[in-house]
N, C-alpha and C positions, 0 to 999 in steps of 0.2 A: 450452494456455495456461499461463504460469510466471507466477505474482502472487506477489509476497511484500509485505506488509504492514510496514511499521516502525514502531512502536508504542509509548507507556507504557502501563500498565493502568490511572491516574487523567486518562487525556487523550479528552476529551469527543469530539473531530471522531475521532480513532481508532477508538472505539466506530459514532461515527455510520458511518464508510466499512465496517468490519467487518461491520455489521449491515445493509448496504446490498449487501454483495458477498454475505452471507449467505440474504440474501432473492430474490436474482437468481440463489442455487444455484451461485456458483462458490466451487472450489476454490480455498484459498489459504493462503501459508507466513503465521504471525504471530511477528513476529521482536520483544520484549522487549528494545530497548534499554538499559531499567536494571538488568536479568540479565544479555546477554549483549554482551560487551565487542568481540567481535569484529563482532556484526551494527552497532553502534554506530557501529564503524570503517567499517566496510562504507559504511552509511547516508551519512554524513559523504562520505568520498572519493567516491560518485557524484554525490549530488545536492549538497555544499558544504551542508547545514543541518544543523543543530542539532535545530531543531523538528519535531516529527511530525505527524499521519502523513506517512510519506513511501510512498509507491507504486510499485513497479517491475512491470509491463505488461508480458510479450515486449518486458524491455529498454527500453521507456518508462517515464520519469519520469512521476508524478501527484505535485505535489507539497501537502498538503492535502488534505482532504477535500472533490477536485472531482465532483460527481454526473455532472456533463455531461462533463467529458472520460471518467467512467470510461463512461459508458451509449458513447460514441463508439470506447474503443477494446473494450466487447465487444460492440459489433457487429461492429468488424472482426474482431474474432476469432471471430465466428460464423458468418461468411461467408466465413470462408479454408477 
């Protein structure tokens, strides 16, 4: 599985998805938007937001800090 997390480090649902991806023991990138200029770019050109967190899944958007879509796609991703 490829997660990369997009992220600030004062933003509450970011914490909450990190600690939730955390406790469910998966691996994942933590990309600092307000460090890094180009994950920033990144962010922005796939999902079109501004806001974080933003989620990328094997290539699926999460966009928010959604419980149920992420518990849904690591299941599929535990079952492939």
């Amino acid at each position: 599985m490829e997660i990369k997390v997009y992220s600030t480090p004062t933003c509450p649902y970011c914490k909450m998805a990190k600690t939730y991806l955390d406790e469910q023991g998966v691996k994942y990138q933590d990309l600092d938007v307000t460090q890094d200029a180009a994950s920033r770019d990144e962010m922005i050109q796939k999902s079109g937001q501004i806001g974080v967190p933003v989620i990328t899944f094997n290539g699926e958007l999460v966009i928010g800090f959604n419980k149920e879509r992420l518990e849904d796609l690591l299941k599929a991703g535990n079952s492939a």
